[in-house]
C-alpha positions in Angstrom: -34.3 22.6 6.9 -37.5 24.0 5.5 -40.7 21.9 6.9 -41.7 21.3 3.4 -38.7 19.7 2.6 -39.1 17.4 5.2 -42.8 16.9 5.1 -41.9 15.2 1.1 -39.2 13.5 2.5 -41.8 11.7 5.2 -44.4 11.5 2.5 -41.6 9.7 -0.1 -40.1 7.4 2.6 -44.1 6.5 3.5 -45.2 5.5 0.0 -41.9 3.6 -0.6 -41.7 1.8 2.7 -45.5 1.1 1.6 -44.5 -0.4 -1.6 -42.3 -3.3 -0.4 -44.8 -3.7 2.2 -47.2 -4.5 -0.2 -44.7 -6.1 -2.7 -43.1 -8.5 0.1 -47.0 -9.7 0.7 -47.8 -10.6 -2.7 -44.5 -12.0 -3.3 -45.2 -15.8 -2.1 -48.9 -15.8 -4.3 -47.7 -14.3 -7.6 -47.3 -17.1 -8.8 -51.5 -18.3 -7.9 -52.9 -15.3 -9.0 -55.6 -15.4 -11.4 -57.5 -12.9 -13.6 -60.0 -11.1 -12.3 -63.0 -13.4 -12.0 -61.8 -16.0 -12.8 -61.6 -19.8 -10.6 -59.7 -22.4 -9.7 -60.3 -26.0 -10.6 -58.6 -28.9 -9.3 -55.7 -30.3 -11.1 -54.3 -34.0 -11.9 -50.7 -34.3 -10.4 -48.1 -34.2 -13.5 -47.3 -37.0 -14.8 -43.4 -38.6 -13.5 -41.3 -39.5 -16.1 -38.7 -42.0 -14.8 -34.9 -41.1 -15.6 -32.2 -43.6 -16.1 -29.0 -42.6 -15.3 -26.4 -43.2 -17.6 -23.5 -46.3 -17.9 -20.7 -45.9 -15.1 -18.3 -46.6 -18.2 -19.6 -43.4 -19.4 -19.3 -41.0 -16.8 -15.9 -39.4 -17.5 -13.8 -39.6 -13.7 -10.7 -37.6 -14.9 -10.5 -34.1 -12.8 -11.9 -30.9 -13.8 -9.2 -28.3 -14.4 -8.7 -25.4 -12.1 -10.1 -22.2 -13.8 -8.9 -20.2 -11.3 -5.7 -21.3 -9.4 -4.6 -20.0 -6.0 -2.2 -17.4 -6.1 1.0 -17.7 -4.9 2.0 -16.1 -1.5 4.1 -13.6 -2.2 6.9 -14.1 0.6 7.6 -11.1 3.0 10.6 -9.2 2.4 14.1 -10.0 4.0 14.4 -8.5 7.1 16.5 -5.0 6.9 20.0 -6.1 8.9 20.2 -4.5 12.0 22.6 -1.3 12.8 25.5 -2.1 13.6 28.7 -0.4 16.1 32.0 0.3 15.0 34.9 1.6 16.9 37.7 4.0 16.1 40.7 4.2 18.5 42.1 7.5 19.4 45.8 6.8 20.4 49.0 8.6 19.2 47.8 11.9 18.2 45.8 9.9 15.8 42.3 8.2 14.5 42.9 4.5 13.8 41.1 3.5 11.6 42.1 7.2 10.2 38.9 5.7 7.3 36.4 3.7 8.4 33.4 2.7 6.0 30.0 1.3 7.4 26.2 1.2 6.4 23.8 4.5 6.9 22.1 4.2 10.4 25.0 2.2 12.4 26.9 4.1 14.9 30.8 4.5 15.7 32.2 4.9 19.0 35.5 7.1 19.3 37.6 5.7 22.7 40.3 8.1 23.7 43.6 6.2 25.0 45.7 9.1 24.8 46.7 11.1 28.1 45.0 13.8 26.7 41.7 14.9 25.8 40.8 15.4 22.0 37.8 15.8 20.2 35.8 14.4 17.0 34.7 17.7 15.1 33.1 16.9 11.5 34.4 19.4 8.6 30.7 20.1 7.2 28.1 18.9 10.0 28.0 15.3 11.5 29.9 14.4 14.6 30.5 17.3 16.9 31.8 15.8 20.3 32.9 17.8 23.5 36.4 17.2 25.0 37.0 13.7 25.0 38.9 12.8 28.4 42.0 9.7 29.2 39.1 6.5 28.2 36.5 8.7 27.3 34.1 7.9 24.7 31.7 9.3 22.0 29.5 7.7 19.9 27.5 9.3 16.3 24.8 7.7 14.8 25.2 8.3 10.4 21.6 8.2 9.2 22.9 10.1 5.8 25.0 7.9 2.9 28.1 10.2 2.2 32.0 10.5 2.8 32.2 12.8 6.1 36.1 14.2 7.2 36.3 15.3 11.2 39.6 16.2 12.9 40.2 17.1 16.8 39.8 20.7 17.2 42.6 20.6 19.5 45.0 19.1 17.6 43.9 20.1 13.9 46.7 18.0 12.3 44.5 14.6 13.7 42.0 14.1 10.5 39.6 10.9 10.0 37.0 10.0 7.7 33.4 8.2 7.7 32.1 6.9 4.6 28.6 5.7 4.9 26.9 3.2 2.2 23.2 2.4 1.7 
């Protein structure tokens, strides 16, 4: 920055800080100052004025209404239900359940119980398991709502379907 610059910020800050200096001073006597010249005399306290208060009977003891109510707490939201695990037996050449329909985010398990291995292959994406050996298993998690077909790529004529909700 150029010197000047900061030389009238100084000088600005100096005379303002200067100002409530002064003003914080005179603040307590502004209300004793006088014109110039002039004096103070003494003064006669004011004078009391007694009050009396008014009859109980009069004083009205019903509550004042709320302007402003409290709000009502808005209650959290239900908790989102937890994912859940299905199964689908492989047994017989076949997927049973050949459908199975569950909620986006929960998992199915395939368990082979055939004497040979098979696989889950999805038609378009999805599951995509290796050979599935004698009690083998696979799992796939569905994190996408949609109806997905698989077969074994082994044994083509073996089809199943996932259909996933929200």
């Amino acid at each position: 920055m150029n010197k000047y610059i900061i030389i009238g910020i100084l000088v600005v800050v100096l005379i303002a800080g200067g100002g409530i200096y002064w003003f914080m001073q005179n603040q307590n006597s502004a209300g004793n100052a006088l014109p110039y010249g002039a004096t103070t005399t003494a003064q006669s306290p004011a004078p009391v004025i007694p009050v009396t208060p008014p009859p109980a009977s009069a004083i009205n003891h019903s509550p004042v209404p709320a302007t402003n109510p409290a709000p009502t707490p808005t209650p959290p939201p239900a908790p989102l239900p937890m994912p859940a695990t299905h199964a689908v037996t492989i047994q017989n050449f076949s997927f049973n359940p050949a459908s199975i329909t569950i909620k986006k985010g929960d998992t199915v398990v395939w368990t082979n119980k055939d004497p040979m291995g098979h696989t889950v292959t999805g038609n378009n994406g999805g599951p995509a398991s290796q050979t599935i050996s004698t009690n083998g298993t696979y799992s796939f998690t569905f994190n996408d709502v949609g109806t997905f077909g698989y077969h074994c790529s082994i044994h083509p004529s073996m089809k199943g379907t996932v259909v996933v909700t929200e």
